[in-house]
N, C-alpha and C positions, 0 to 999 in steps of 0.2 A: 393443604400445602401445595405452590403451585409448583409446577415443573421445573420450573428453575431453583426454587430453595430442593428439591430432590435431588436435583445436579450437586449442589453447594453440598447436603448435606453425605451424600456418595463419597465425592471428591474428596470430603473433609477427613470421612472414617479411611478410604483407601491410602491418604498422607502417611495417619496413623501408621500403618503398618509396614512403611518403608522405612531403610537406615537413612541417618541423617544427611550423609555423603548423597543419597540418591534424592533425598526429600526433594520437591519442587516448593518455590514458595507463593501462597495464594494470597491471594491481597481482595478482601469483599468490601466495595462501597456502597450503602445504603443511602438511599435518599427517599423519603416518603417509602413507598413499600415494594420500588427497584431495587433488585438486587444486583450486582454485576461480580461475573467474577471470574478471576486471570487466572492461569496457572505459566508459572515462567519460571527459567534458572535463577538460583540464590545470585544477589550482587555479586558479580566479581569485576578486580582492578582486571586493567587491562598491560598485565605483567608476563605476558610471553607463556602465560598458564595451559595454555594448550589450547583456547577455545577460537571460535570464529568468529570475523570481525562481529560488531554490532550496528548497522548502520539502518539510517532512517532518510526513505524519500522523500518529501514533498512536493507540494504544486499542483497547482489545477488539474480538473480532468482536461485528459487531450496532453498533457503539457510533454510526454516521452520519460515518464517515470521509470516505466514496464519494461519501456526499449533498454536506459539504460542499467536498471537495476536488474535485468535477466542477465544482461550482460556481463555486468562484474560479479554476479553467482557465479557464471559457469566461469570465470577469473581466478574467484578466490574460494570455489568449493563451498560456498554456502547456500543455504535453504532462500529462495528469493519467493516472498509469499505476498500477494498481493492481494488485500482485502475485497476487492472487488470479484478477484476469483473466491474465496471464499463465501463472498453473498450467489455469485452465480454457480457454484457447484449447488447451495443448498437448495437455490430455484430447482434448480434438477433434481431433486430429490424426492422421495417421496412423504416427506415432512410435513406436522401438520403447519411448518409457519413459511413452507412456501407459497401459498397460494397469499398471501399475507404482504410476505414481502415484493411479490412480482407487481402488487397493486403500488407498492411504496416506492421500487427502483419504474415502475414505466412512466411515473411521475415526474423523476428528477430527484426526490427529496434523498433526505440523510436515513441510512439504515439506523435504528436505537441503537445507543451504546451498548447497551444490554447485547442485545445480539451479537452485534460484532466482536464484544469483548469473551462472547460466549464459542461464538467460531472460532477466535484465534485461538483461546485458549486449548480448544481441542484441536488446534493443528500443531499448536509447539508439543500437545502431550505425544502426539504421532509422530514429533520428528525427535522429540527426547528418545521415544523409545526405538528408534531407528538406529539412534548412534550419531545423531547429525547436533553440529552444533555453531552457534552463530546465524545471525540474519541478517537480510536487505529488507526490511519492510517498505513497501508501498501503496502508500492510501492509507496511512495510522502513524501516528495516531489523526481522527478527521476532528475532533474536539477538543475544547480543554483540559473537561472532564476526563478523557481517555488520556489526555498525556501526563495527567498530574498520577493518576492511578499507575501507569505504565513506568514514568520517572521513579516511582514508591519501591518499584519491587526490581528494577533491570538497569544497568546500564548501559547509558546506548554512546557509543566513538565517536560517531559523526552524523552528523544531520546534512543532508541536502537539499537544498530549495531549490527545485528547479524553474524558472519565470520565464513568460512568453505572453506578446502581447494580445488583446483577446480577440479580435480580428483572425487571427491565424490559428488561434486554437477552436476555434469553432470550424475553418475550415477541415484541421488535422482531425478534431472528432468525428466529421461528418464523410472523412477518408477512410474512418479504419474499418479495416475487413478479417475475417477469421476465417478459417479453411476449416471446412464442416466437417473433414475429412480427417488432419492431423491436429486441428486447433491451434495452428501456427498464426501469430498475429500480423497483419500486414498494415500499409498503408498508402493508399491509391493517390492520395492528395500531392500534389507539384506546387511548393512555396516557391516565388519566385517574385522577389520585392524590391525596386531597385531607392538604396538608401538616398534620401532628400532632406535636407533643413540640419544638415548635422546629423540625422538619425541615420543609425549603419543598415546595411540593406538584407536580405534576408533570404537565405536559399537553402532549399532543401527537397532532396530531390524524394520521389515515391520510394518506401520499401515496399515493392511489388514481390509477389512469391513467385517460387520456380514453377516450371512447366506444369508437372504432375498436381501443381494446387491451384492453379487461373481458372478452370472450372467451376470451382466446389467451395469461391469464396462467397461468403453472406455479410449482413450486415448486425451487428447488434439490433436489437429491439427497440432500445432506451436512447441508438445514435441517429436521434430525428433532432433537427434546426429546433425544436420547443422544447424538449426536453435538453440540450445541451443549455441552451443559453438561462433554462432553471437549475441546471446542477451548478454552473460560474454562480450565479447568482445563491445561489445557497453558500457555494465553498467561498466566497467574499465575507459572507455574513458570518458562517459557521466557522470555519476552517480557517480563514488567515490571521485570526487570533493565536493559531493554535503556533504561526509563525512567529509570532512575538514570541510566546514562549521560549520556543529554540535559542531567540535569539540575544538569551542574556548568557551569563559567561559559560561557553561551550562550545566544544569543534562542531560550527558552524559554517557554512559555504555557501553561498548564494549564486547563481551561476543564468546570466540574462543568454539565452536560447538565440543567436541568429542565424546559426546552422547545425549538422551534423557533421561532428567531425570528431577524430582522435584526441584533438585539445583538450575535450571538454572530460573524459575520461580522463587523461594525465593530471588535467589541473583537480580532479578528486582524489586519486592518486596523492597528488601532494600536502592536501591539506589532513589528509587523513595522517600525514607521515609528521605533520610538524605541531 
């Protein structure tokens, strides 16, 4: 039995033993001899029942997923989980499939669904039992496959797509910096485009960090010009199918990046409202 059906078959007996009201509900897809498996809140409408929104990022890497989806957590009191921190806490770990995965992400490529759908699922079970409820996801679903399975068991409000032309997103990935110190994320890169031919112009100044973090910033590992321009190239391939998805009937928002500014928050705001 491999490690993962030992996970599934854990998870399955520890169900067992909860009342229904607490049950979480598990949704396992098989394919050949993959196993993948979610644990998330039972459907619920979104009826003023008491829980936190449900919303869903997307967009390329680089595109400011992180920036604004931290943002409207600490807004609207939700858990804002970003799968890529969940692939980079488990690098850090002493697991035996970090050494696995750090070969896959310094590459550029896509983490297995398997795995990712195995982290998240052990981050909603740590935020169930916290007390916490509602999310912002960002960076998931990155597949089909993950959103069909994800769509099966949870509903989700609002999807965001966030778009930015890829010129500028390979600049903003090869800006961003982290503060070794508090893990504060910043970004060194100065957009400064002036619009030509009818296309609108593009400005966006550095989020630079305060005093006590310009020392102690580093760079990602995997934000090198070859690996960025293979992770766009993957998520075209992989990923922006997963925007078709979204985008049949469902509060959907599409929202083309030419700056930073309050707007673009309000107008989520509102589409979330109507």
């Amino acid at each position: 039995m491999t490690a993962l059906q030992h996970l599934l078959s854990a998870a399955a007996r520890g169900a067992a033993k909860r009342s229904p009201a607490a049950r979480m509900m598990t949704a396992v897809a098989c394919e050949a001899d993959t196993a993948i498996h979610v644990n998330l809140a039972p459907k619920t409408r979104r009826d003023g029942g008491g829980r936190g929104v449900q919303w869903i990022f997307l967009g390329c890497p680089g595109v400011g997923k992180g920036t604004y989806a931290s943002r409207l957590s600490q807004l609207l009191g939700v858990p804002h989980i970003a799968t890529g921190d969940l692939v980079r806490n488990e690098l850090a770990s002493s697991s035996p499939q970090a050494r696995q995965l750090a070969d896959i992400t310094n590459q550029g490529k896509l983490v297995s669904d398997e795995v990712i759908m195995t982290l998240l699922s052990k981050r909603l079970q740590q935020q169930e039992a916290n007390g916490e409820s509602g999310f912002i996801l960002d960076g998931f679903p990155r597949t089909i496959r993950q959103a069909e399975i994800f769509e099966g068991v949870t509903d989700v409000d609002l999807v965001v797509n966030l778009k930015l032309r890829e010129d500028v997103l390979l600049e903003k990935c090869l800006g961003r910096r982290i503060c070794s110190q508090c893990g504060g994320n910043f970004n060194v890169a100065f957009i400064n485009i002036r619009g030509e031919n009818g296309e609108p112009g593009m400005y966006m100044p550095p989020l630079l960090p305060p005093p006590q973090c310009t020392t102690k910033l580093i760079s990602r590992p995997d934000d090198t010009e070859e690996v960025v321009k293979e992770r766009l190239h993957v998520y075209y391939e992989m990923s922006q199918p997963v925007e078709e998805f979204y985008s049949q009937p469902r509060k959907t928002v599409g929202i083309q990046l030419t700056r930073r500014n309050r707007r673009i928050m309000a107008k989520i705001f509102a589409s979330a409202e109507t």
